[in-house]
Structures are given as C-alpha cells and as structure tokens.
N, C-alpha and C positions, 0 to 999 in steps of 0.2 A: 726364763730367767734363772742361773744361777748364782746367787750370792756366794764370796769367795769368804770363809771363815778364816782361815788362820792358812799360811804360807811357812814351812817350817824343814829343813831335815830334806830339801827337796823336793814334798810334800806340798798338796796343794787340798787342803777341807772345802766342800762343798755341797750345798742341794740344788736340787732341782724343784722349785716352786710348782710346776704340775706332775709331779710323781704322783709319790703314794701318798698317803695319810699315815705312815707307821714313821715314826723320827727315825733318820736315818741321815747318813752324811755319806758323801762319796769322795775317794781318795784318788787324787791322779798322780806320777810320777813319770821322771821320762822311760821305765820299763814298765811302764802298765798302768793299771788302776783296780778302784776296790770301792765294793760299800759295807758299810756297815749300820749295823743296825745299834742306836745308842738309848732305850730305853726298851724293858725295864733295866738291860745291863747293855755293857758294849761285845756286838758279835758278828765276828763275820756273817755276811750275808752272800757276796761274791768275789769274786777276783779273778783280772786275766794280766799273765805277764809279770806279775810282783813277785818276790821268792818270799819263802819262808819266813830269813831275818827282815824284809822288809816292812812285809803285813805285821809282825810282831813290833815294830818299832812305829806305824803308823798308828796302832792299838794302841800303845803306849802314849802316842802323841793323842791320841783321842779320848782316851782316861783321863788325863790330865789337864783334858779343857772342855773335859763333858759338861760342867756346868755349863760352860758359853755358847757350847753347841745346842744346848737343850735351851738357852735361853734367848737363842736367836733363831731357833724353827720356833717358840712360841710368840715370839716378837711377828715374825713375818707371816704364820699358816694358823693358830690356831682361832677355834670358834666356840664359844658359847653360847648355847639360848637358856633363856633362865625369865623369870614373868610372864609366866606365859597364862592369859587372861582372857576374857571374854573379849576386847580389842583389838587385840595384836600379843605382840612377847619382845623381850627385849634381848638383843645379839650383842655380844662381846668382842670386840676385837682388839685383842692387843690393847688393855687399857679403853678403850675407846667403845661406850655404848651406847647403842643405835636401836629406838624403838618402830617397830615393824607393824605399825595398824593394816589389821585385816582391809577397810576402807581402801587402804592404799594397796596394798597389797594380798589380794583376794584368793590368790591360791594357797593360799595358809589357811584359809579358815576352816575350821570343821576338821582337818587334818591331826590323825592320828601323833601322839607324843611319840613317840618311838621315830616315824617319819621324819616329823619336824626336827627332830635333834640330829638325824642325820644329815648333817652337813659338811662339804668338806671347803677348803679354802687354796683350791690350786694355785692362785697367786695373790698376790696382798689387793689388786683390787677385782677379785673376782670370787663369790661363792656358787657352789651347784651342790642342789640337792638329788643326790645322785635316784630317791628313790620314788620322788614323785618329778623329776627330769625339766628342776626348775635354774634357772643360771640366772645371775645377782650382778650387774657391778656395783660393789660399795658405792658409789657416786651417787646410782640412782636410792641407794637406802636412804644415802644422807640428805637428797635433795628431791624427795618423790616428784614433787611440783615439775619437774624439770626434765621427765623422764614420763611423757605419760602414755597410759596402758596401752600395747600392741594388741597385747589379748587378755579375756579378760576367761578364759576356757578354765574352768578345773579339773585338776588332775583326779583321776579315774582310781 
C-alpha cells in the first residue's frame, strides 16, 4: 500500500505502509525519484535520476507540507501501548484504543516492557512485534471472539 500525499510541481509524495518505521516520504518524478526522511527535520535519504534543482525543489515541496506529511504517517502507522497492567495494556491507533487482556491474548503476558513496546504497524490493519515475532490483525484485537487462538506457545 502506497498512500499518495500531495501531487505537486510534477511531483508525486508518498509511503510505503510496510517500509520502515523512521517517517519518511518518497518522491517520484518522471526523471526519477527520492526519499526523504521528514522527522526530526527534512533530509535526503536517497535518490536516483533527480538533479540537483529538482531534489531542492521537492525539499521545498516537503517543508511546506511537513505538517500533513507527519500527520498522515501518524494517522495511518503509528502505535502506542500505554496501561499496561496486571490484565492486558491498552494500544493506541490513530485515535482509536484497543485493550489487549493477556486471557485473550497470551503472548503478552509476563513479557518484558521494552519488548512490548516494541511494535511496529506495517499497515493500518496489521501489527508485528518484531522482537518476540508476534503479527496482529487489528480485526482480530478488536473482535478476539472472532479470531480464536492458533497457538497458544510463548515466546522465548
């Protein structure tokens, strides 16, 4: 999935939903393309094909809608946990919070804070914690009933 942000200048703003975790946008043109990396500032990260004036003028297109940029990988990728209790803990998406009882969801338990929080959100309905090698559809957070256990194994 790429969401197209902003269409501009011949320019075309982009991400890609299972990249990285670092905010970033990708720029395509019909002599090339670019990404860039838009927090904590805006900076090249790569480019093939673009000249000079044109990465400088894509920058420029990307300073000036860095808010929308930043507030549309946080709409679509970012994660939260936060309550995190003797039950379960509660994940944030995008406005939207979704409590995670260990009962329902057993490889969480017992699990180290640092772990737990690491989590990344490759696409709006999919989490993976990349460091105990566990994968989420939102669906099944929002409706456990509905989605029941394959396995019930914990991670190591």
């Amino acid at each position: 999935m790429a969401p197209t942000l902003l269409r501009e200048g011949g320019f075309r703003f982009y991400f890609f939903s299972r990249e990285e975790t670092r905010r970033h946008v990708h720029v395509s043109h019909p002599y090339g393309e670019a990404k860039f990396r838009i927090a904590p500032t805006v900076e090249l990260a790569s480019s093939r094909g673009l000249s000079a004036r044109q990465l400088r003028h894509a920058r420029q297109l990307i300073v000036a809608h860095q808010w929308e940029f930043e507030h549309a990988w946080k709409t679509h990728l970012e994660v939260e946990i936060s309550n995190i209790g003797a039950g379960g803990f509660t994940l944030s998406l995008a406005g939207e919070r979704l409590f995670l009882s260990y009962a329902d969801f057993p490889w969480f338990a017992g699990v180290a804070l640092t772990r737990l929080r690491d989590v990344v959100r490759p696409s709006p309905d999919h989490l993976y914690w990349p460091s105990l090698d566990i994968d989420l559809s939102v669906a099944s957070i929002r409706d456990p009933a509905a989605f029941p256990l394959v396995s019930t194994e914990l991670p190591k």
